[in-house]
C-alpha positions in Angstrom: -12.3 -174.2 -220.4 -11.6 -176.3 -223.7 -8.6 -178.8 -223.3 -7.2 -180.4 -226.2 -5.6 -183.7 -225.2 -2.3 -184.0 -227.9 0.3 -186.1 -227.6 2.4 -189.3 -229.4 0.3 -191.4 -231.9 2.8 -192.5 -234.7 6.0 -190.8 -233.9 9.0 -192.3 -235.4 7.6 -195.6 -236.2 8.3 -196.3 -239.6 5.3 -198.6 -240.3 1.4 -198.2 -240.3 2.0 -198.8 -236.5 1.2 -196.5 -233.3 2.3 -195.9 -230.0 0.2 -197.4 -227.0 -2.6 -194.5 -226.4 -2.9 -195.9 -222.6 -1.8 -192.6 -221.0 -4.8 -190.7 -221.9 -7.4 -191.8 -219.4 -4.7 -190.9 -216.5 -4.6 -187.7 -217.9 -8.7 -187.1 -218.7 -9.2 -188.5 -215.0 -7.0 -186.3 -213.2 -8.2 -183.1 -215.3 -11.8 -184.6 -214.0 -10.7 -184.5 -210.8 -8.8 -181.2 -210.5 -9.9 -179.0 -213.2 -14.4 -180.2 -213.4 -14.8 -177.3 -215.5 -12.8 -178.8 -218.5 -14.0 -179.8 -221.7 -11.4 -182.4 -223.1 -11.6 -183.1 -226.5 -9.7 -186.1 -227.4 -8.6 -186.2 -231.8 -7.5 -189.8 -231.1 -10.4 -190.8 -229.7 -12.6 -189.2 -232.4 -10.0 -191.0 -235.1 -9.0 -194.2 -233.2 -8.6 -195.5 -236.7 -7.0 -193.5 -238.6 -3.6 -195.4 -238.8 -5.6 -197.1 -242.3 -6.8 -193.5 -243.3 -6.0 -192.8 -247.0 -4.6 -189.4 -247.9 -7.4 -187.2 -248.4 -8.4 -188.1 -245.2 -4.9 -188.3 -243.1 -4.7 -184.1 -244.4 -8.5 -183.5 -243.4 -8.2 -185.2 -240.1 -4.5 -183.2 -239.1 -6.3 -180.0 -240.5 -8.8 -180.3 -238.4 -6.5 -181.2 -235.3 -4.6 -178.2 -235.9 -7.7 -176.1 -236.2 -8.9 -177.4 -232.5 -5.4 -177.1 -230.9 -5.5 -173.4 -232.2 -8.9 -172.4 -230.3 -7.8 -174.4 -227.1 -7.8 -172.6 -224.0 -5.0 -175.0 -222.7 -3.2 -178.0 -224.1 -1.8 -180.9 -222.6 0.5 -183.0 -225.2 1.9 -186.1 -223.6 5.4 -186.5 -225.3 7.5 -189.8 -224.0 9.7 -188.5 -227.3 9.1 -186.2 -230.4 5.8 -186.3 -232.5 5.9 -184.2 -235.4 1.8 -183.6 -235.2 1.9 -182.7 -231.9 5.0 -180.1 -232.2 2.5 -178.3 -234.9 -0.2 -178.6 -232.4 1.8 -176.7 -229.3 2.7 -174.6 -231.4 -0.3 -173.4 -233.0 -2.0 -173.3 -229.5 1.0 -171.1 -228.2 0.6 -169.0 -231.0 -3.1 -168.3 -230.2 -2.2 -168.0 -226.4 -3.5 -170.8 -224.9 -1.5 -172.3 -222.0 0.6 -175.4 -223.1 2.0 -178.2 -220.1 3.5 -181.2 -221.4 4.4 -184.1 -219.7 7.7 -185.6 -221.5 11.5 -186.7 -220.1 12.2 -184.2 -223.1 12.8 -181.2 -221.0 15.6 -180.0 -223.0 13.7 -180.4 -226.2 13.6 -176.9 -228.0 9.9 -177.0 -229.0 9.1 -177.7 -225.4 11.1 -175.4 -223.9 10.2 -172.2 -226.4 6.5 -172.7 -226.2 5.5 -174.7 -222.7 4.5 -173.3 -219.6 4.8 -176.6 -217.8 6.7 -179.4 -218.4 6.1 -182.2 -216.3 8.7 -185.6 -216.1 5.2 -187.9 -215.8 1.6 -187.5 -215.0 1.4 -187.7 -211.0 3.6 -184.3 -211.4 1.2 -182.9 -213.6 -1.3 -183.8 -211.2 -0.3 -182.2 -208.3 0.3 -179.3 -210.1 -3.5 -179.3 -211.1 -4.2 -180.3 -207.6 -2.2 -176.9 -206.0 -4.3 -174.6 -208.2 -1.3 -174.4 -210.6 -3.6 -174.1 -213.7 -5.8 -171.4 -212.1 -2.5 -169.4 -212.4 -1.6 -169.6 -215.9 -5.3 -169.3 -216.9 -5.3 -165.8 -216.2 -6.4 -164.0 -219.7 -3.8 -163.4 -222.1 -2.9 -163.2 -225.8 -0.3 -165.0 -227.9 2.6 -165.5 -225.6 5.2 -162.2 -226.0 7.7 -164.1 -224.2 7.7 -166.9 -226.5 9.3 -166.0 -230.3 7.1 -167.5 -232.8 
């Protein structure tokens, strides 16, 4: 199973700043301990630099984030509030089918709503949710999601 680990880098800040990216080892560890089987690929942690990239670069490297969100199996995008990047990557996963949870106070968001199957107010939620077998039920083969208008 390939997990593709999105969530808030830049957002809205206005400068060449980002976000704190300390919520990602909660989430690998728990998908460690509840879902062993996962592959987690990580595009931060592959560009932890690429605040300084120049443009050639900053359009390869959301190419090629987009590309991997698209042939996910399941997504988990950690939204505290909106990312552009990570809005294209939900929904290019959803698109593809793969099963999206989020973990964001954004629950009313229309992004989040139209293509999630999960959304989750903080990461022990998500967790016990991995821990009940949740995933296991959404995992069940499927194609793009009918449900969902994209």
């Amino acid at each position: 199973m390939n997990v593709f680990l999105a969530g808030i880098i830049q957002g809205s800040i206005a400068e060449a700043k980002i976000h704190s990216q300390d919520w990602r080892e909660p989430i690998k560890q728990a998908l460690a301990r509840h879902v062993p089987r996962a592959e987690v690929y990580c595009h931060y942690s592959e560009h932890p630099n690429s605040i300084t990239y120049d443009l050639p670069e900053i359009k390869a490297t959301l190419a090629d984030g987009i590309h991997r969100a698209a042939e996910c199996d399941v997504l988990v995008a950690y939204l505290p509030s909106a990312s552009m990047g990570t809005a294209i990557e939900i929904y290019e996963a959803a698109r593809r089918g793969a099963v999206i949870l989020a973990i964001s106070p954004m629950a009313a968001n229309w992004v989040l709503r139209a293509y999630c199957d999960r959304v989750f107010p903080d990461v022990e939620a998500m967790e016990t949710f991995l821990a009940g077998g949740g995933l296991d039920e959404l995992s069940a083969p499927r194609g793009p999601k009918a449900d969902k208008p994209l």
